[in-house]
N, C-alpha and C positions, 0 to 999 in steps of 0.2 A: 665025139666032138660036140654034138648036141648036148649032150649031159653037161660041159665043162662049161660051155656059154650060159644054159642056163643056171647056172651054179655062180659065175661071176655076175650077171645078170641080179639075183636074185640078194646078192654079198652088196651090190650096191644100194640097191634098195633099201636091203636092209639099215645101211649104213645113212642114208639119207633121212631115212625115216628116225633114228637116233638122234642125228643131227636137228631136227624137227625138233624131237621131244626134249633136247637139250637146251635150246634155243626158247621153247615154251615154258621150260619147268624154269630157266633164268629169267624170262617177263613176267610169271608168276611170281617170284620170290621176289624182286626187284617192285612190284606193281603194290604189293604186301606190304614193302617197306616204305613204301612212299605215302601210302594209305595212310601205316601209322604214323609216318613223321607228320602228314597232316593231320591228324587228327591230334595229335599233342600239342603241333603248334595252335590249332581253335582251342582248344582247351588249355592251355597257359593264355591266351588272348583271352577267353570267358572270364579264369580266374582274374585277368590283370584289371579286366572291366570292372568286376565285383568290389575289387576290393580300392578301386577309382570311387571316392562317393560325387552322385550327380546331385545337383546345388541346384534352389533356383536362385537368379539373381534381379536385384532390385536396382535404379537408379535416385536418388537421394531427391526428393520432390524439392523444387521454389518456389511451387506456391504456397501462396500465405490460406492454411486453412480455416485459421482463429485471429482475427486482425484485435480482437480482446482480452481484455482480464479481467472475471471475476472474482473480488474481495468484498467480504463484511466491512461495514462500517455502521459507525454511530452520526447519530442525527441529534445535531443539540440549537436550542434558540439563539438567533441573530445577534440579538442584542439579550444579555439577561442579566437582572439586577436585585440580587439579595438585598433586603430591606432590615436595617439594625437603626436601633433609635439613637441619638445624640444626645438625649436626657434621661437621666433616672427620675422614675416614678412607679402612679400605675396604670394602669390603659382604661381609659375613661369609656372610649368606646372606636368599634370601627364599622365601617361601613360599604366591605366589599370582601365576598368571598372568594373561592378556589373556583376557577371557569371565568368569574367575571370580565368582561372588560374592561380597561379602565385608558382616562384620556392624561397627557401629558401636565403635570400641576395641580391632576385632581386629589383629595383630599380624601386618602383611605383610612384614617385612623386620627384620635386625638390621645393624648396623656396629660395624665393630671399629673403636676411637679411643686407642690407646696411650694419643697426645699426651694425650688431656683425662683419660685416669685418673691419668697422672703429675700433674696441676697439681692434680686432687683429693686426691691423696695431699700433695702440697706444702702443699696450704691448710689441710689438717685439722693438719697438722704445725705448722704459722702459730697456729693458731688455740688447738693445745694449749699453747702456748710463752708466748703471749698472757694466755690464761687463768692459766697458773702466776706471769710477772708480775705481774697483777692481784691474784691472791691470797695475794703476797710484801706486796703495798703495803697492802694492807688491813690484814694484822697487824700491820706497822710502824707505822700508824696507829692500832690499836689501843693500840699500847701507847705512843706516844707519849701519848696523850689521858690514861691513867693513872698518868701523872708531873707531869699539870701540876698537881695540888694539892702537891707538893709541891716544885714550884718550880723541877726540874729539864730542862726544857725551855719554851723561849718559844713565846709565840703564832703568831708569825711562820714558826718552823719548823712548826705542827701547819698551819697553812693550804696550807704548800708541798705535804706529806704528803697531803694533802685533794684538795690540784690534779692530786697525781701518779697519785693513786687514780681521777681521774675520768679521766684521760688513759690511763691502763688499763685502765680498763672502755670507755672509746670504741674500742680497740684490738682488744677483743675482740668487741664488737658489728662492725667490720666486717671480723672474721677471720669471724667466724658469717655475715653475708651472703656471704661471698665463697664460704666453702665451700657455702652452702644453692644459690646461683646455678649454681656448677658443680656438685652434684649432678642439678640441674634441669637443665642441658644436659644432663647423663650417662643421662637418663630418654630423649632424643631419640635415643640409639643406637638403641633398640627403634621403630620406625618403625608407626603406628596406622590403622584407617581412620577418619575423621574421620564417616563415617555409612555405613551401607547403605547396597550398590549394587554396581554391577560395573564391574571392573577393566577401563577400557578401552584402557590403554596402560602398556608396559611398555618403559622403556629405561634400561635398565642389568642388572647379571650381576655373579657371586661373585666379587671378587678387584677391582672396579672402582674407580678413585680417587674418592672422594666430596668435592667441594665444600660446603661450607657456605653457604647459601643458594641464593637463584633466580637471579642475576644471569646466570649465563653457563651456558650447555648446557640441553639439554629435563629436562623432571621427570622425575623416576626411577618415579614412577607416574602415570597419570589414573584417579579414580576418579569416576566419574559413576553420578547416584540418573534412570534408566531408567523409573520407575513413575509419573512423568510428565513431560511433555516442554513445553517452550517452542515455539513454531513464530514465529518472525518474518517478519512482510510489511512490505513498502513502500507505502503506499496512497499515490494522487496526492492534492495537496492538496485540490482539488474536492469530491472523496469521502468527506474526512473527516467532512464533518459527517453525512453520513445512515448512519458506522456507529457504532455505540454500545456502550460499554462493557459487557459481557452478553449482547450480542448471541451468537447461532449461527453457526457456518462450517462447510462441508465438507470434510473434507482428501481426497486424493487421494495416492495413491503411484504409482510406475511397477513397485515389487516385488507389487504386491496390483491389479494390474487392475479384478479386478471385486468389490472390495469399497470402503466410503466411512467413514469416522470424521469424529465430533462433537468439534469445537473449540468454546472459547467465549473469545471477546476479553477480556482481564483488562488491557490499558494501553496507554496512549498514548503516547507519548514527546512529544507537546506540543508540539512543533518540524517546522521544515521544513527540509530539507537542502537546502542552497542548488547545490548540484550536481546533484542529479537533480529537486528538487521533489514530493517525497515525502515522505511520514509515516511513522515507522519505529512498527509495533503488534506488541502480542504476544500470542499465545495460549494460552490452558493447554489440553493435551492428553494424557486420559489414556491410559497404555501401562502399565497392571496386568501386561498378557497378555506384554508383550516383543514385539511384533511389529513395532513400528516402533524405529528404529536413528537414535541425534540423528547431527547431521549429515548427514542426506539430506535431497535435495528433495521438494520438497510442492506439491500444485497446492491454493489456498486459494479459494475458492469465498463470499464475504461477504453476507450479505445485506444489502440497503441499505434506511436508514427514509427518506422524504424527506416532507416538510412539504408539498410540493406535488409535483401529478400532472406529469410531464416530458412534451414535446412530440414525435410521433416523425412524420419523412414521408422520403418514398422518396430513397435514393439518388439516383436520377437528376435529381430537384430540384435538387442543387444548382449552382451557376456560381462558377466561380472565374476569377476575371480580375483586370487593374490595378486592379479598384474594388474587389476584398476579395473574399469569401466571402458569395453572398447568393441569394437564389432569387426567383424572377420566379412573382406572383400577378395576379389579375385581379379589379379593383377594380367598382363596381355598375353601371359606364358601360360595362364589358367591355372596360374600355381596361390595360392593362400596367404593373404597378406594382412597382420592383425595392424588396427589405428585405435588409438587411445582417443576417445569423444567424450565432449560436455555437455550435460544437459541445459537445455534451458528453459524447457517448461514439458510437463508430463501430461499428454490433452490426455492417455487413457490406448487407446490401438497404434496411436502417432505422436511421436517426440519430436520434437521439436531442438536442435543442436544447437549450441552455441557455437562449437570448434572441433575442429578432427576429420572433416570428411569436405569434399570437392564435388560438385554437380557430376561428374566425371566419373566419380569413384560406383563399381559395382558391388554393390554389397547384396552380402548372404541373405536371406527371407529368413530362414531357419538354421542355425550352424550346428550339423550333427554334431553328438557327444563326440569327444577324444580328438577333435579336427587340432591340427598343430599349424605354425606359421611354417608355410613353404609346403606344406604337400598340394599334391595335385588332384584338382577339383575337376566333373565334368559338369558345364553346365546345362541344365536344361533348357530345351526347348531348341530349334533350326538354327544352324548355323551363319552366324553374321546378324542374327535379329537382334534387334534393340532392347536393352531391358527395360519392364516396363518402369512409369515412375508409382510414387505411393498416389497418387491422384486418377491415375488410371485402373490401379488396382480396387481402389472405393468403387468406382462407375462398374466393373463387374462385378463386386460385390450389391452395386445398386445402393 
């Protein structure tokens, strides 16, 4: 009996302890499998991460970083007045060179014109010969009129006498214009300055053949008024509208380095030149002092008013492919959304937009290769933070 109890005693045991090991070998295998289903799913979650590209993202700066526009321009005299004779001859002499000053009606040159004093002498001769007809016909006239009460001369002849008389006096009015016109040429020997100012060109010398008029060869003088000066810019058409008539500009020279002079825009020529797409303006710039010289270059410097604040974000934003000119943002789904934008001005690290983007709008810093419209971006940096603008990005860059 002892032997048979410890024998089922022993059967139970046994069996308990199987039960154990059957119960432990299934939370092993079971524990195995659980291990690796986690470990598959971190590891497809790895892969999904990797192949998610993290972005950072920018918001589209309003501030005005550049309120200007630099363009070249030309600087030319105020007032300037190419000097051509109104007589043919030859230049007896003149008396002011290239640099000179000279005052308004002064007397920079004389010409010798034989030709026009002989035909002065000719007309006044005309005109005296004229005159003494005139006043043969009058007294004929006279005394024809104090015959006719007595019956010695007809009506018919005092009327001829009358015509002849007026035919006489027309002779002499345009012996009198003829000779008043060539004295008025005869005034144009003596060569004038049409205003203050200096002598900036001189081509001709004593003994030289003078033509009468401008048609053919350079002026015999230039005389330009220096005391202030024109500066002409081209502005792109864009542009025109935010500069304004009154407005201020900076001139710049390459003779004067470190010094700057105040322009102020006085016009517009109100067109666009169909060849370059520019605005031809002009400036008044004062030169009291003489320090700037028209005809040199000018770096003009404009300031611009605009009605509304312009968009700027970083260079490297943009994408330019077969679908245009556009830059890749990240919409609320954090999914990739491409916007077609227009430039409006190229500063160099910051663009400047004309159209295509929203204060609002997140855009890309850098849009990796192969990124498409609609895949899904992570962005960099805490969750719920503000992108920065391109104005806060300069301050860390300093």
């Amino acid at each position: 009996m002892p032997t048979d109890d410890h024998a089922r005693v022993s059967g139970r045991r046994l069996g308990l302890f199987g039960l154990v090991a059957g119960v432990a070998l299934v939370f092993v295998v079971v524990s195995g499998i659980r291990a690796r289903e986690e470990s598959d799913a971190r590891l497809k979650q790895w892969t999904d991460d990797q192949a998610t590209p993290t972005v950072a993202v920018i918001q589209p700066d309003a501030k005005v970083l550049n309120a200007t526009l630099d363009l070249p321009g030309r600087m030319e005299a105020y007032s300037r007045a190419p000097i051509f004779a109104r007589v043919s001859g030859y230049l007896k002499s003149w008396s002011v060179d290239i640099g000179a000053r000279v005052k308004a009606g002064q007397v920079i040159a004389e010409i010798e014109a034989p030709d026009l004093d002989q035909q002065l002498l000719q007309a006044r001769a005309d005109l005296a010969s004229q005159q003494a007809s005139a006043k043969l016909s009058e007294a004929t006239l006279a005394r024809r009129k104090s015959l006719i009460a007595s019956n010695f001369v007809s009506m018919q002849e005092i009327d001829e006498r009358t015509a002849d008389l007026s035919n006489k006096m027309a002779a002499v009015n345009s012996g009198q214009a003829n000779v008043e016109r060539l004295e008025a040429l005869a005034a144009y020997k003596k060569i004038s300055a049409p205003f203050d100012g200096v002598v900036t060109s001189r081509d001709t010398d004593v003994g030289a053949l003078i033509n009468a008029g401008g048609g053919a060869g350079p002026p015999m003088f230039v005389i330009s008024d220096i005391s202030k000066l024109r500066v002409y810019v081209n502005v792109p058409q864009n542009y025109v509208p935010a500069i304004r008539i009154g407005a201020k500009a900076v001139i710049s020279v390459p003779e004067y380095p470190n010094r700057s002079f105040v322009a102020t825009v006085e016009a517009s020529s109100q067109a666009v030149d169909i060849s370059s797409g520019t605005t031809r303006m002009q400036l008044g710039l004062d030169n009291a002092g003489g320090a700037l010289m028209p005809g040199g270059y000018a770096g003009v410097r404009l300031s611009l008013q605009r009605d509304t604040v312009p968009l700027h974000i970083p260079a490297s934003a943009l994408i330019f492919n077969q679908s245009g000119l556009r830059v890749a943002t990240v919409g609320a789904d954090d999914k990739v959304l491409f916007k077609t934008v227009t430039i409006a001005r190229d500063l160099g690290r910051d663009i400047e937009l004309a159209s295509g983007l929203s204060a609002e709008d997140r855009v890309i810093v850098a849009p990796p290769d192969g990124i498409a419209d609609g895949d899904p971006v992570r962005v960099a940096g805490a969750k719920g933070a503000k992108p920065a603008t391109v104005s806060e990005k300069q301050g860390v860059k300093g």
